[in-house]
C-alpha positions in Angstrom: 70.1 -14.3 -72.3 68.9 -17.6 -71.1 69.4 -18.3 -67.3 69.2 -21.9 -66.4 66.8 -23.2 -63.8 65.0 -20.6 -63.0 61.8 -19.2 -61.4 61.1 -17.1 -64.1 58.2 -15.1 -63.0 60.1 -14.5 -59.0 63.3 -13.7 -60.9 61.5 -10.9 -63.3 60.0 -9.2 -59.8 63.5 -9.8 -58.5 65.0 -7.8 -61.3 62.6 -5.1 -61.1 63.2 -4.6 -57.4 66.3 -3.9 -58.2 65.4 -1.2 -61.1 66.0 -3.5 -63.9 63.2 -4.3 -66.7 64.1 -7.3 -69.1 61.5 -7.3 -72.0 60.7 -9.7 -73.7 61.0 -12.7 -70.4 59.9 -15.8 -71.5 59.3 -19.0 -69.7 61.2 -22.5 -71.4 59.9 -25.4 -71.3 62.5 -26.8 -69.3 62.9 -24.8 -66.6 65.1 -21.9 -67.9 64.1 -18.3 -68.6 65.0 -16.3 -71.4 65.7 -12.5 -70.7 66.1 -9.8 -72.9 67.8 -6.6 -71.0 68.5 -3.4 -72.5 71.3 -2.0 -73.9 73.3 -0.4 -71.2 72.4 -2.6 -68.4 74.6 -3.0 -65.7 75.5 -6.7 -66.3 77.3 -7.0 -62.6 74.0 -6.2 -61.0 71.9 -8.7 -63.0 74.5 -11.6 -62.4 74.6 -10.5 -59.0 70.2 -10.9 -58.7 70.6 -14.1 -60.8 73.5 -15.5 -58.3 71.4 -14.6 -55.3 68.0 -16.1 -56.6 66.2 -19.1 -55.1 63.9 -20.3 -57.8 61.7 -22.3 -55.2 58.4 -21.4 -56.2 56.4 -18.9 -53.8 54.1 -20.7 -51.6 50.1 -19.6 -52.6 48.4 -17.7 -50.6 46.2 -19.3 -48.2 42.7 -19.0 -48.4 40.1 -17.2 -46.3 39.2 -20.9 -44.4 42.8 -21.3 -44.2 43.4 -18.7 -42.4 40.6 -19.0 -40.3 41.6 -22.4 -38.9 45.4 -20.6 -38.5 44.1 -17.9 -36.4 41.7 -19.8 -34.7 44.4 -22.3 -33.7 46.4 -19.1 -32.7 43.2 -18.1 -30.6 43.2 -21.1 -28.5 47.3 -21.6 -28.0 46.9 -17.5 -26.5 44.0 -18.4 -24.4 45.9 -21.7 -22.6 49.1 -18.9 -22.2 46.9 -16.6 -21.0 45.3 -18.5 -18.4 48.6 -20.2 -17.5 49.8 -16.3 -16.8 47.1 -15.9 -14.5 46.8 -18.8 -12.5 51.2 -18.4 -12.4 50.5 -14.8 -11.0 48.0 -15.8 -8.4 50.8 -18.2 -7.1 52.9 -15.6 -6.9 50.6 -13.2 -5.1 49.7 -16.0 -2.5 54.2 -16.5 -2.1 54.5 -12.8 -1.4 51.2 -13.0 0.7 52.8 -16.0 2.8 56.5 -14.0 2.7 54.6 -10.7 4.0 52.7 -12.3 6.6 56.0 -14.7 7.9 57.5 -11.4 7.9 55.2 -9.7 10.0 54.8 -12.1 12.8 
């Protein structure tokens, strides 16, 4: 069966999430996959997969320096939230401070 644009390789691990296993998958030149399924194979189900895939390709992974800069950029967006916490929860402690002592007199 030949399924028209296509991410062949995303579609295959789509199809065996789902418990199916074409053999012989091949990649065309132009974009389209050829499947072979088995006989028996619930033909609903794989229109269904094949209807529901996106054949944008998977992003790569991102290296190890990649991800360093990511979480270091991540460390220093926490740090300026953190420290906004704080000084907002002194502010508070020096409102109640004020209220309690207004209060009290």
């Amino acid at each position: 069966m030949i399924i028209k644009n296509v991410n062949v390789a995303k579609l295959h691990t789509e199809f065996n999430a789902q418990g199916i296993y074409p053999n012989p998958v091949f990649a065309l030149e132009n974009g389209d996959g050829e499947f072979t399924f088995a006989e028996g194979t619930d033909m609903t189900i794989v229109q269904s997969i094949i209807d529901a895939h996106d054949p944008t390709p998977i992003p790569p992974a991102q290296t190890t320096e990649e991800r360093m800069e990511q979480l270091e950029q991540e460390n220093k967006l926490l740090k300026a939230q953190n420290a906004a916490l704080v000084e907002q929860t002194e502010f508070h402690e020096e409102v109640l401070t004020e209220i309690i002592l207004a209060i009290n007199s």
